[in-house]
N, C-alpha and C positions, 0 to 999 in steps of 0.2 A: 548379306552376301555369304554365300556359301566357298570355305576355304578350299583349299586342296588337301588340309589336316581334316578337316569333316568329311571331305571325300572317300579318304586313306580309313575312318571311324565307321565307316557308312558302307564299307565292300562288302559284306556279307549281305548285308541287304541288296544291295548294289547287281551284284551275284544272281540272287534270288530272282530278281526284277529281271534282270536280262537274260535268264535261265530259263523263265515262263515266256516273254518275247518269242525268243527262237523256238521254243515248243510249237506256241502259236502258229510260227510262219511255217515251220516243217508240215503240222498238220493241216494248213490250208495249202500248200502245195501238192502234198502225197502223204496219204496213209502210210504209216508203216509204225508198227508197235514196236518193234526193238528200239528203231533208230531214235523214236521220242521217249524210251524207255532208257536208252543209252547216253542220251542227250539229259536226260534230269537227273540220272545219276551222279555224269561229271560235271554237270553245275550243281550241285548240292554237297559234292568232295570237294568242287574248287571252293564254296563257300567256308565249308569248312576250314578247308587250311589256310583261306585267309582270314582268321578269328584273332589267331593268333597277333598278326601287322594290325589289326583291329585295336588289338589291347592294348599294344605300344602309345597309341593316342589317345588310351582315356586318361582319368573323366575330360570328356566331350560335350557341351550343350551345342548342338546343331539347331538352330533356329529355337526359339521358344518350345517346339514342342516336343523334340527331342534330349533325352540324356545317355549319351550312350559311353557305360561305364563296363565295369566288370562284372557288378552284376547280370547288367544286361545280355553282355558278350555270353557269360556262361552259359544264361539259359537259351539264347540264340543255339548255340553249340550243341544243347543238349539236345533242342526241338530240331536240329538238322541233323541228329543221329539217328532221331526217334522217328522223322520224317524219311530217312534212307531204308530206313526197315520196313517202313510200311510199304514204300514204295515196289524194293526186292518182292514183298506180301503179293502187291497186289499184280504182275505181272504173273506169279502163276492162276491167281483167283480170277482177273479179269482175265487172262488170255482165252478161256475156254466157258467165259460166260457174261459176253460181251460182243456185240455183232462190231464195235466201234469203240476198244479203249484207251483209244489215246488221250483222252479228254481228261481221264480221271488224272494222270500226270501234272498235267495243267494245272487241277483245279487243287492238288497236294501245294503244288510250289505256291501259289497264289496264297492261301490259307496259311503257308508257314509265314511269308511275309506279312501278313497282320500278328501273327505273332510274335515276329522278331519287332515288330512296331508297339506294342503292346508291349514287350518285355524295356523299350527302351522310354517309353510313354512318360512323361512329367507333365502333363497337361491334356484337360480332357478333351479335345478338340481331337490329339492322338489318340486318346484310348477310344472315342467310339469310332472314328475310323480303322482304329485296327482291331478291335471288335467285329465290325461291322462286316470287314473284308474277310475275315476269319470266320463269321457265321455265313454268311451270303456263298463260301466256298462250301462250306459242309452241304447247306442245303443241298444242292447238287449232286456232293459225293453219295451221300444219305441214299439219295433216291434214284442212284445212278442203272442200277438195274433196274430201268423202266417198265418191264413186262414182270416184274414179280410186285404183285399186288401189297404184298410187306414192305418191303421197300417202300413204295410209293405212301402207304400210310404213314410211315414212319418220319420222310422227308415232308410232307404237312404237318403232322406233328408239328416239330421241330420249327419249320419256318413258321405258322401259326403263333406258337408259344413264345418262339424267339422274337418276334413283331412285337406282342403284347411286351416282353422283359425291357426292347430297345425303346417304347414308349415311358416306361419308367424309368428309363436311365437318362434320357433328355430332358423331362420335365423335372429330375432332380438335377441332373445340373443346371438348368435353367432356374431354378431355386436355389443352389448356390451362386450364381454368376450375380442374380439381383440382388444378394446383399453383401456379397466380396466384391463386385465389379470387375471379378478376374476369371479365369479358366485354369491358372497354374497350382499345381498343389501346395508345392511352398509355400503360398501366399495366406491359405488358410490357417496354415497354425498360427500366423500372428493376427486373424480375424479372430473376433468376440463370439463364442458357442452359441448363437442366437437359434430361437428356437428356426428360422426358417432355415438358416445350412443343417440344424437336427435332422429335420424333417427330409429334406433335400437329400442330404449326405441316406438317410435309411432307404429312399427307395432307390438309390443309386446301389445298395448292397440289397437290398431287394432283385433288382435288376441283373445283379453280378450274382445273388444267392442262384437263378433259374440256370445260369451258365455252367453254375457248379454244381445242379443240383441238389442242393439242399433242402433239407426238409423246411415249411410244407411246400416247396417248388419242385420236388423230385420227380412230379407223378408222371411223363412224359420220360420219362431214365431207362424203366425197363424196356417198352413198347421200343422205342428208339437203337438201342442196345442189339434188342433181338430182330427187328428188321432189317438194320441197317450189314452193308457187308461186314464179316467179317475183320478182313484189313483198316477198312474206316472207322468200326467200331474202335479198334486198337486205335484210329489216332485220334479222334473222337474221346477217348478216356483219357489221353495223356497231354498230346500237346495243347489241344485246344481247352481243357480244365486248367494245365500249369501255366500257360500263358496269364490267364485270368489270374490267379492266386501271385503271382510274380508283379503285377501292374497290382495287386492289390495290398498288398505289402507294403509299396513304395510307396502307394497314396495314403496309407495307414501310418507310415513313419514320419514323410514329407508332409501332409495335413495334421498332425499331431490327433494321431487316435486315442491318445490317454488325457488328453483334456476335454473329452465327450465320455463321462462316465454314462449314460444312456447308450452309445451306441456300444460301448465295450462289453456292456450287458446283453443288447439285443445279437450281438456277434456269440458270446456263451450259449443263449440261449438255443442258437442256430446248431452249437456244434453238438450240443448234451442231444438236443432230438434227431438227429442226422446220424450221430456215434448207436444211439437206440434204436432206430425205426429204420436203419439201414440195415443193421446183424437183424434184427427179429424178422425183418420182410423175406430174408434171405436161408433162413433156417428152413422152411419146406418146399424150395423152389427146386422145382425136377428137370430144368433148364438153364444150360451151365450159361450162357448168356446174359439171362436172365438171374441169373444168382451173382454175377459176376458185376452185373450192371447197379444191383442192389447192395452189393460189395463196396464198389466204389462211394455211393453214400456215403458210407461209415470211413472208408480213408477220406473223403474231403472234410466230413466231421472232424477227424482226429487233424488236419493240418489245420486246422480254425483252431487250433490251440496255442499252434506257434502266433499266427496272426493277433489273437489276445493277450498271448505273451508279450509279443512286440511292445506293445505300450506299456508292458513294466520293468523288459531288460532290455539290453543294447539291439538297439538296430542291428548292428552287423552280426550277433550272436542268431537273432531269427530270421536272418537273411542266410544264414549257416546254416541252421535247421531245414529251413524249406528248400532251399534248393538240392540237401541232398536227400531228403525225403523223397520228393520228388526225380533226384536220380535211380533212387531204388523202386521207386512207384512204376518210373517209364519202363526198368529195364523187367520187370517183374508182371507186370500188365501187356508188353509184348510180347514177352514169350508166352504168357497165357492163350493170347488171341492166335498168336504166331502154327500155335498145335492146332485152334481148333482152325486155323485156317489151310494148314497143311491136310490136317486129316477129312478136310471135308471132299465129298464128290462132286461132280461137276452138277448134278439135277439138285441136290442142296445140302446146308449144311449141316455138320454136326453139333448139337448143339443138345440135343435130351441125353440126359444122363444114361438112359440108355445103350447108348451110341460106347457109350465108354466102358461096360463092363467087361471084365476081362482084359483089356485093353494093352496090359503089360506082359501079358502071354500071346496077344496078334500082333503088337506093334509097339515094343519093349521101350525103344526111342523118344519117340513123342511122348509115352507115357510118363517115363524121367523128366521129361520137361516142363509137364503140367504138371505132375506131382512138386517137381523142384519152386516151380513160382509159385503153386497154392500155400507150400507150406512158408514160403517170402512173405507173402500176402498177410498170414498168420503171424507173422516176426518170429519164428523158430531160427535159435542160436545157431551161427555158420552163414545168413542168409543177412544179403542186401534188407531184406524188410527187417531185421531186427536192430541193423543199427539206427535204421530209419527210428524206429519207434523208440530206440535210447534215446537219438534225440529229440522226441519228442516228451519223453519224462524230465529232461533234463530240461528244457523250453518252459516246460509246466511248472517245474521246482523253484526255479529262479522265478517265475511269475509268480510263485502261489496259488496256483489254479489247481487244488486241490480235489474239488468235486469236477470239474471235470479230468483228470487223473485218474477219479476212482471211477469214473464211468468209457476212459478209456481202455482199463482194466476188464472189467463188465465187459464190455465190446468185442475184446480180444478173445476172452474169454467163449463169447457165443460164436465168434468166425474162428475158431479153433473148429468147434463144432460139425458144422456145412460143410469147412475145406477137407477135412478128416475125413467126411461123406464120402465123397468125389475121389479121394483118394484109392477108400476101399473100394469102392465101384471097381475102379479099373485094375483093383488085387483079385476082384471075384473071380473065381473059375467059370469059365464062359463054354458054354456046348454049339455055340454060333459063333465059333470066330472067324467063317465065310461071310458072313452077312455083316460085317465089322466095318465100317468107313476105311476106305486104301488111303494109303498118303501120294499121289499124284504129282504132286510138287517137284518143278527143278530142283537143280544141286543148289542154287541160290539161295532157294528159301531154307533147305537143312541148313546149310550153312550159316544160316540168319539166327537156327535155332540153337547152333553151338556158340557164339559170340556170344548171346544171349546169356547162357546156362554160365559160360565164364566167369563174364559180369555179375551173375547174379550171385555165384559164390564168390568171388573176386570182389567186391563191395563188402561180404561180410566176415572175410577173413583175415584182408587187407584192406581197411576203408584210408587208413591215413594217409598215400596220396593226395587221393580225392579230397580229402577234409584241407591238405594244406592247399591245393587250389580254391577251395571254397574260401578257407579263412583271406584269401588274397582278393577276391571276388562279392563280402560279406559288403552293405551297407551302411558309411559313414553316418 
């Protein structure tokens, strides 16, 4: 039976759920893009502010297959932040290219609720269901501008490949259930390393490597990236990879990841070629989507550091690490998408590096902004992304993960490079800066792009806030 204390643990979800409902009903009674655009707003603020009464009742086990703790709660919060921005995102990008975009609202709240399912997951029953619900939404966003022939490639892709990943994620847990008799993570670490959960347990990270793209699963990352909208891209990079890395964690700590030296290894092995062949892919890409898409490789590389960390220092220390990585990731990856989605026109977007020369002499603004996250992205001191990546050395040092350390180094090193590129581009003196992408965009979306720019230096000049809510939200 479900309490009225798991109900009280459960309102953010709670929220979400009945926030897509009503979307539902409004859009099958009458069209109208504000009013469903106004309506997911204040269901994703009201979720928000009840995080908070949330956290008063954790830790929480809700049925077997939920835990809803503070880790959980955090990244809930984050993904309803990172979900309100996209959302603000895509009311000026759909408004004017879109015969019908109410839907994509829908399909935002929908998608956050597998990941708030996912962030609270103890049990694999949860995770492919909130997986599930979480990819089965993208497809649709993906390929939401149905008459732009990219789009629609790009949403095959994606369900295709994603089909094939959700096959290997059930016949390995279907390979752990037959020799644990169980579905719960806990229960693994006092099971016997037998080769069948080996096996099980690798295509199950197999399966979760294609989510994250990982190398060799990335090869659908670019194509996807640069078809799909802009706005989606952005939640595409953030919520829907940290949800995954967040349930992966817990199954890392909770299954005891350090008594499977084979998979600790094959998880290294994952981040060393993902940290490499995501900087090297991205060094002569003349498409900032595509460089950006190939970018993110090499951050999910480098957050598979904390993840192998986990199983040699405390849980709650790399529960510390990735969750604020990942707060500097989301706010630093939105504001990226955030410019090229402002600055794009309504017949398409910007996105060749072309597009951006001069940039800072037609459109001074936007250019601060993308300059300000590429150089995050890069971990330059004063930015969100450099404390991210202190603590990811710090993750690394107490792990002794040495070689991969010096090759997140290397890494840094060549995406110093590319973003430096992109940079100058838009210092070059430009003799077309008529023919220059306009920024279009409501007062909404600038405004999304100053929050943004805040946080981004606001995280790296002042993180200890943030770190003392983290430390309170960290993995027993």
């Amino acid at each position: 039976m479900i309490s009225a204390v798991d109900l009280i643990a459960l309102l953010p979800l709670l929220i979400l759920t009945g926030t897509a409902i009503l979307a539902m009903l409004a859009i099958a009674i009458r069209r109208n893009h504000r009013l469903v655009f106004l309506l997911t707003v204040a269901g994703l603020l009201g979720a928000l502010a009840l995080v908070p009464m949330a956290a008063n009742m954790t830790p929480r086990t809700v049925t077997p297959l939920l835990l809803v703790d503070r880790y959980a709660l955090v990244f809930t919060a984050l993904a309803l932040a990172a979900g309100l921005v996209v959302v603000c995102l895509c009311r000026s990008y759909f408004g004017v290219r879109a015969d019908q975009p109410e839907e994509v609202y829908l399909l935002i709240l929908t998608a956050l609720l597998g990941a708030g399912v996912l962030a609270a997951g103890r049990h694999f029953a949860s995770f492919f269901l909130g997986l599930e619900t979480l990819s089965v939404s993208l497809f649709a966003l993906i390929a939401y501008p149905y008459r732009d022939e990219r789009a629609l490639e790009a949403g095959i892709k994606y369900l295709v490949l994603s089909g094939a990943a959700s096959g290997f994620l059930v016949f390995g847990m279907a390979l752990v259930y037959a020799d644990t008799g169980t579905l719960e993570f806990s229960a693994l670490i006092s099971a016997s390393s037998t080769l069948t959960i080996i096996i099980g347990t690798i295509l199950i990270v197999a399966a979760v490597s294609f989510k994250l793209s990982l190398v060799p699963f990335h090869l659908w990352t670019a194509d996807v990236y640069q078809g799909a909208p802009a706005p989606v891209t952005a939640f595409l990079a953030t919520v829907s990879k940290g949800a995954v890395f967040v349930l992966l964690l817990r199954y890392a700590v909770a299954g005891g990841l350090g008594q499977a030296p084979a998979l600790v290894n094959v998880l290294s092995l994952l981040a060393a070629l993902s940290m490499l062949a995501g900087n090297l892919l991205a060094l002569r890409q003349d498409n900032l989507k595509r460089l950006l898409a190939y970018s993110s490789i090499a951050h999910m590389g480098y957050l598979l550091i904390v993840l192998v960390a986990g199983s040699k220092v405390s849980g709650s220390f790399a529960a510390e690490a990735l969750l604020f990585y990942l707060a500097a990731y989301f706010v630093t990856t939105l504001a990226a998408f955030g410019t090229i989605t402002v600055l794009s026109p309504s017949d398409r977007e910007a996105e060749s590096l072309d597009d951006y020369a001069g940039l800072f002499h037609s459109h001074p603004w936007p250019a601060t902004v993308l300059a300000s996250a590429l150089l995050s992205l890069a971990g330059i001191p004063l930015t969100a992304g450099f404390v991210g990546k202190f603590y990811l050395f710090a993750a690394g040092g107490l792990g002794e993960l040495w070689t991969l350390l010096a090759l997140l180094v290397v890494g840094s090193g060549l995406g110093l490079y590319y973003y430096v590129r992109v940079i100058f581009q838009m210092a070059k003196p430009s003799l077309d800066i008529a023919g220059k992408p306009t920024a279009p965009a409501p007062l909404e979306a600038h405004l999304v792009l100053v929050v943004l720019l805040v946080l981004l230096f606001g995280l790296g000049v002042y993180p200890g806030g943030v770190i003392d809510l983290l430390t309170m939200a960290a993995l027993r």
